[in-house]
N, C-alpha and C positions, 0 to 999 in steps of 0.2 A: 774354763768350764762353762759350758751352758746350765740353766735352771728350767728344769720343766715341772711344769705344776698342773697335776691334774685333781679337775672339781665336777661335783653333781649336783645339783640345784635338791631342795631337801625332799620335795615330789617327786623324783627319779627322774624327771624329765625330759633335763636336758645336761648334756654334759660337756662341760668345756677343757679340752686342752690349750695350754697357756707356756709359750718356749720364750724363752731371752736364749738367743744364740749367739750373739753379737763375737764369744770368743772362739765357737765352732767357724763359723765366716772370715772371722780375722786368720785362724790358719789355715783353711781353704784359698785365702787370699796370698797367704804369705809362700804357699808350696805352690801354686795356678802363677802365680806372677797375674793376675788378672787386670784386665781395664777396668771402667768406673762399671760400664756394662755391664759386662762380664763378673763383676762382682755381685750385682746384683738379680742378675740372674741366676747364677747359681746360688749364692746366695738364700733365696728365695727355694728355690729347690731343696735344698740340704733341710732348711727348718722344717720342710713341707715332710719329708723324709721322716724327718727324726720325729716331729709328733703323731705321724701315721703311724711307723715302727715302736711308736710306744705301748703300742695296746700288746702287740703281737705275746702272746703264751708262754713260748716256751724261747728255752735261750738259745739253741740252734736256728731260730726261726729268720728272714730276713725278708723284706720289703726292698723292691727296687723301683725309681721312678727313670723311665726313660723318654724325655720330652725328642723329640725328633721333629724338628721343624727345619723351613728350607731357609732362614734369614743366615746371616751371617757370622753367629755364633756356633752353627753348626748343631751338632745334637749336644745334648747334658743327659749326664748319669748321673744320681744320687742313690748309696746301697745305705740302707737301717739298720739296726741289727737289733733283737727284741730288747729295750727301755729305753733305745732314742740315741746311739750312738751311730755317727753317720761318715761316709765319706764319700767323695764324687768328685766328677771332675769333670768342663768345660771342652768339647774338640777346638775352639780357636781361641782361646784365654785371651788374647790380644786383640778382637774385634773391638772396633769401638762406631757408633753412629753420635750426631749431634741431638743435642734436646730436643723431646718433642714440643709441642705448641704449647703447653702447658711448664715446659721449660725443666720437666722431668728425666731423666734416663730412659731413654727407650726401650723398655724390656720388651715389650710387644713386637717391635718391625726388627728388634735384632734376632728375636727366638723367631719369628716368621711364621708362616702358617704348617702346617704338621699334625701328627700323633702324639699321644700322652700313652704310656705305657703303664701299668701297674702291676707287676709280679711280686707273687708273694710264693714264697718256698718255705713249706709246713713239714719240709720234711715225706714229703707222700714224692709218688711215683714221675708225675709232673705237675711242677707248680703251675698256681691259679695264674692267668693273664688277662687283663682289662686293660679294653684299650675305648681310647675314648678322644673323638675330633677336637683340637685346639680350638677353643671357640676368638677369646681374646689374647692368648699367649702371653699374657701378663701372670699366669701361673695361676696366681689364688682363686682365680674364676674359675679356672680349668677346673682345677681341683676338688671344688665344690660343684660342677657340672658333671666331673667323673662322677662324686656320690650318688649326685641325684638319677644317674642315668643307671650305674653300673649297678649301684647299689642298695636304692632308693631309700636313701637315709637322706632327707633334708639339711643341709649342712651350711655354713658359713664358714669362709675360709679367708684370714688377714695374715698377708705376708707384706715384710717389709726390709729394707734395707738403707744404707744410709753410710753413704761414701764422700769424703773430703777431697778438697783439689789434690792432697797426695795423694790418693787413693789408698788411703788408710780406711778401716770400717769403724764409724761411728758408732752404729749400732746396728742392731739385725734383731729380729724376732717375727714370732706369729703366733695366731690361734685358731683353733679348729670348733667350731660351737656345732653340737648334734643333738637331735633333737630324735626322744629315742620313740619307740614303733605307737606308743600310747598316747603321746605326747598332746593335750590341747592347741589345736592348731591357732586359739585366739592369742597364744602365747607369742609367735613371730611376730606382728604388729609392736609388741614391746619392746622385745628384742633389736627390731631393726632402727626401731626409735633412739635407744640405747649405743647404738652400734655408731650409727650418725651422726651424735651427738662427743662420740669422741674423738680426740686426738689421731693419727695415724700411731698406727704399732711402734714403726722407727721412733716416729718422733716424742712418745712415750717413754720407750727405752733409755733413749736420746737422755732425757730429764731426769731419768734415775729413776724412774718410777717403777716400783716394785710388783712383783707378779698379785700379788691378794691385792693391792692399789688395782690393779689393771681387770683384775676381775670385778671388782666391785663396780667398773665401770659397767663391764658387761652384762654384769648379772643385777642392773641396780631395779632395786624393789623387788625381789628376789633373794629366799633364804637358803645357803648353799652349803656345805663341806666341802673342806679338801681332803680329798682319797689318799693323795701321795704328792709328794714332792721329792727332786733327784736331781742331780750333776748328770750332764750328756756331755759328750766329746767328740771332738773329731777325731776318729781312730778308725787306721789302717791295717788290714790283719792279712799282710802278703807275707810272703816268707819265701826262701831260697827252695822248701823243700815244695810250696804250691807250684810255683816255676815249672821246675821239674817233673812234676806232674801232668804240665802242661805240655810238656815236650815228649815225653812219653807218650801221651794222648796223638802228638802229630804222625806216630807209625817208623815204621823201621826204616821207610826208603827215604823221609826227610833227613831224620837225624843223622843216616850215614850220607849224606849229603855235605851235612854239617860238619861232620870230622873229618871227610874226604878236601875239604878247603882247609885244613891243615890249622885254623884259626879258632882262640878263644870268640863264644856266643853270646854278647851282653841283652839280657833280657831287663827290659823299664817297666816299673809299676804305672799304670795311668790314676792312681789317684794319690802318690805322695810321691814319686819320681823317684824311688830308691832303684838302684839299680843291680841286679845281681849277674856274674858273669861265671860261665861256666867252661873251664877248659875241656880241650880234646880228648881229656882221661876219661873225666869223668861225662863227658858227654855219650864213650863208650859203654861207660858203666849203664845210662838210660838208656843205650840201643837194646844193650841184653835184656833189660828191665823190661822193652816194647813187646815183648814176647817172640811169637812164632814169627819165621823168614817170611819176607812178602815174598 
């Protein structure tokens, strides 16, 4: 289970989301088969997900991020679901590049240059889309350059990730710091003072260090509450009967396509790999379902 902890500085000011996700990434990792990369790109993604989709209203609601860049990982999904329950998945799990100069994981030249996507679906006719130019592809900038751009909320955004020679996940987490429409702007100077002065996220996590530990980093000299605290997860919400759905959607002259090759239809989840296979009966039974004859 992940732990997300969300806080408000006691002025209303500023408001910090706070994720350890480290066991949402480990099964991302464990369902992805992912490289060290790849893990930490998505990775990186999923957390960014989950404390976006934390605010979100109501329980229907969903937040998606779609990075589309042209490096070698290809594109990343990550879907939310409203209090931070996440799942996504990587187009090439198995990319891998070498260290960059700094002797890091390349998240930047494997995610490549691209779009950021932000959809959010409130349940209305069509959901909201923001989209916003990759500036660094290292994610948490982007993220924080979508707010300032899309949404002019001044934001700071720490993601992080933290993968072993086995490609096991260490740790993972991030934080989301917003700074709300009132807000004293003499305040960022401290903040980023603060900010600089610590630890990376991973490597926080890394050492056990606990979510109110890690705020008090952030918010030091600073009197705060915490709103809420919650278990996130990685969770997949496909089913045989969405499927189906989905085949129905392709029209009358696919599906009899489908049954006219005489062969069971195995259809793959792209974000936990379960697979559900439909035989020629019931593929029938969705032709009638498809409605009127084309």
């Amino acid at each position: 289970m992940g732990k997300l902890t969300d806080a408000l500085t006691r002025d209303g000011s500023i408001r910090v989301l706070l994720e350890d996700s480290t066991d949402i990434v480990r099964e991302a990792r464990l369902i992805h088969r992912t490289s060290k990369t790849a893990s930490a790109a998505l990775g990186r993604t999923l957390t960014a997900v989950s404390l976006m989709s934390s605010t979100l209203k109501n329980e229907t609601d969903s937040l998606t991020l779609q990075i589309k860049g042209d490096g070698p990982l290809g594109s990343i999904v990550a879907v939310g679901e409203a209090g931070g329950n996440v799942r996504g998945y990587v187009a090439h799990p198995t990319a891998e590049l070498p260290l960059n100069e700094k002797g890091k994981l390349d998240v930047g030249k494997a995610v490549g240059k691209g779009l950021l996507y932000v959809i959010r679906d409130t349940g209305t006719k069509e959901p909201y889309v923001g989209i916003c130019e990759l500036s660094t592809s290292e994610i948490a900038v982007d993220i924080a350059e979508y707010y300032a751009k899309s949404e002019q909320i001044p934001t700071v955004c720490a993601l992080g990730v933290r993968v072993n020679d086995e490609f096991d996940i260490v740790s993972a987490g991030g934080f989301l710091l917003q700074l709300m429409p009132f807000a004293d702007q003499s305040l960022i100077p401290a903040i980023e003072e603060n900010i600089q002065a610590m630890e990376s996220i991973s490597l926080l996590i890394a050492k056990k260090t606990g979510n109110k530990e890690i705020l008090d980093q952030i918010l030091k000299g600073m009197e705060y509450d915490i709103l809420s605290e919650h278990e996130t997860r990685y969770e997949c919400t496909c089913s045989k009967e969405r499927f189906a759905s989905g085949i129905v959607s392709l029209g009358k002259k696919e599906i009899r396509e489908m049954i006219d090759e005489g062969k069971p239809v195995e259809t793959k989840c792209h974000f936990c790999n379960k697979s559900y296979e439909f035989t020629p009966e019931e593929l029938e039974e969705l032709y009638t379902d498809a409605g009127a004859d084309e």
